[in-house]
C-alpha positions as CSV (number, residue, x, y, z in Angstrom):
1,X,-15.9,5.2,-7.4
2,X,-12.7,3.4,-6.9
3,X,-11.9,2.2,-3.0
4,X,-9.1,2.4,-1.0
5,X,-8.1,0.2,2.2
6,X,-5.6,2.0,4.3
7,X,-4.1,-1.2,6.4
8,X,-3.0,0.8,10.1
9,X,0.2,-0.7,11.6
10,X,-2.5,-2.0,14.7
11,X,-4.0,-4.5,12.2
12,X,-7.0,-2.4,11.6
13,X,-8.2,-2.4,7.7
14,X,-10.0,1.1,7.2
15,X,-12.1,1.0,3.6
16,X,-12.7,4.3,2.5
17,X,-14.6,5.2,-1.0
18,X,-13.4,8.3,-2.9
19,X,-14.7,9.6,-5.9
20,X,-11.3,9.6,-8.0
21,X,-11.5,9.6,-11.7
22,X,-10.2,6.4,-13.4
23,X,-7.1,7.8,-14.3
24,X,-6.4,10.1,-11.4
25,X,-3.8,12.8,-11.1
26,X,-1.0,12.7,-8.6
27,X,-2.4,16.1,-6.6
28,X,-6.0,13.9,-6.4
29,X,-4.4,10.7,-5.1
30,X,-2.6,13.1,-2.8
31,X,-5.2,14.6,-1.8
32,X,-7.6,11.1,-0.5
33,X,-3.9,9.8,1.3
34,X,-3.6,12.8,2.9
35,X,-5.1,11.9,6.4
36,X,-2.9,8.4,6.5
37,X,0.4,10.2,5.0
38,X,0.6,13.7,7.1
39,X,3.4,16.0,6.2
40,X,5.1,12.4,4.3
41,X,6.4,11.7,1.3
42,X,4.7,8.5,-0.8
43,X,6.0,5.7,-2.6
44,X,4.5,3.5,-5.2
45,X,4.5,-0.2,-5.0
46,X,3.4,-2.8,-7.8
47,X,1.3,-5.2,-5.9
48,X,-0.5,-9.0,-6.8
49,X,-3.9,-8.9,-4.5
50,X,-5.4,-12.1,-5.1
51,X,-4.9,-12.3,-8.7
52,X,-5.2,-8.7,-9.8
53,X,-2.1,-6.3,-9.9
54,X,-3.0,-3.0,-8.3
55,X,-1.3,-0.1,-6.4
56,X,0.2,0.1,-2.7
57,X,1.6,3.5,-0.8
58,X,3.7,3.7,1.6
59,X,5.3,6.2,3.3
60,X,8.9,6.4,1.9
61,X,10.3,7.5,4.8
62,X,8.8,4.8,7.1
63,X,12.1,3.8,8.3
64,X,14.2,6.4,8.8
65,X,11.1,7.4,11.1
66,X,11.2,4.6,12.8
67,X,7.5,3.5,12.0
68,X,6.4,0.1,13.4
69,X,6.5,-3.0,11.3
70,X,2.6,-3.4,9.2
71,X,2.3,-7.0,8.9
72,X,-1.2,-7.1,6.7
73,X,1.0,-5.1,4.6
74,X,4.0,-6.7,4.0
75,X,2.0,-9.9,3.2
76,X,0.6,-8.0,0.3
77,X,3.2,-6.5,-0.9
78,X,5.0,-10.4,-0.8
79,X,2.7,-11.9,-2.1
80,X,3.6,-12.0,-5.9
81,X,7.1,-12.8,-5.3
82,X,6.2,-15.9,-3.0
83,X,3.3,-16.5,-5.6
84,X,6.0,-17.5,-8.3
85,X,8.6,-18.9,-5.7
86,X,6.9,-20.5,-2.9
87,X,9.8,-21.7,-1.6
88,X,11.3,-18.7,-0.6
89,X,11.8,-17.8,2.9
90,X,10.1,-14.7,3.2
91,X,11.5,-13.0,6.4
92,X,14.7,-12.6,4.2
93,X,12.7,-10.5,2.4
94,X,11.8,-6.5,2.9
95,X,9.1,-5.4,5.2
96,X,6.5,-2.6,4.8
97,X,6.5,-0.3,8.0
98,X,3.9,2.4,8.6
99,X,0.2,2.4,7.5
100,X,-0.3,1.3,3.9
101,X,-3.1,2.4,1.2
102,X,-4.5,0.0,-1.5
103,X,-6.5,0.6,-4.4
104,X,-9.0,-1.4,-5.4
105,X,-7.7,-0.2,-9.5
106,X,-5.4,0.5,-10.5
107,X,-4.4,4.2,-9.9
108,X,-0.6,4.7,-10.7
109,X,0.0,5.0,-15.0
């Protein structure tokens, strides 16, 4: 059982369960990110969530859609670069937009 949070653009966190394998294929993570991505395209991000690397989507083509800005989000996927350089101002860096889904394991090899 590996669990996903899907983190909505409104600040709502959504957990779900899913019963994926522990080395899941790309149709089966397709398939459980379905309902968040409809009729999108995903990309894989690297992310540091607490102190454990794990896996983000996002939809790829959040921007050129015009998708509003997901602040829970961007935090995460900042957080490892502001982890090893705290001083960095982090509004000069890039922004996730659109909902977001994070694994509990990691999913992407």
């Amino acid at each position: 059982m590996i669990t996903m949070t899907v983190y909505h653009t409104n600040g709502r966190e959504e957990v779900v369960e899913t019963d994926l394998p522990p080395r899941p294929s790309l149709r089966q993570l397709k398939e459980v990110m379905a309902p968040y991505f409809p009729n999108a395209y995903t990309e894989h991000v690297n992310v540091l969530v607490g102190s454990r690397y794990t896996d983000m989507f996002v939809d790829e083509d959040g921007f050129t859609k015009n998708l509003p800005r997901n602040e829970k989000a961007t935090a995460i996927y900042r957080n490892n670069w502001l982890t090893q350089h705290p001083n960095t101002d982090p509004e000069m860096m890039a922004f996730i937009v659109g909902p977001a889904v994070v694994f509990s394991d990691r999913v992407w090899y």
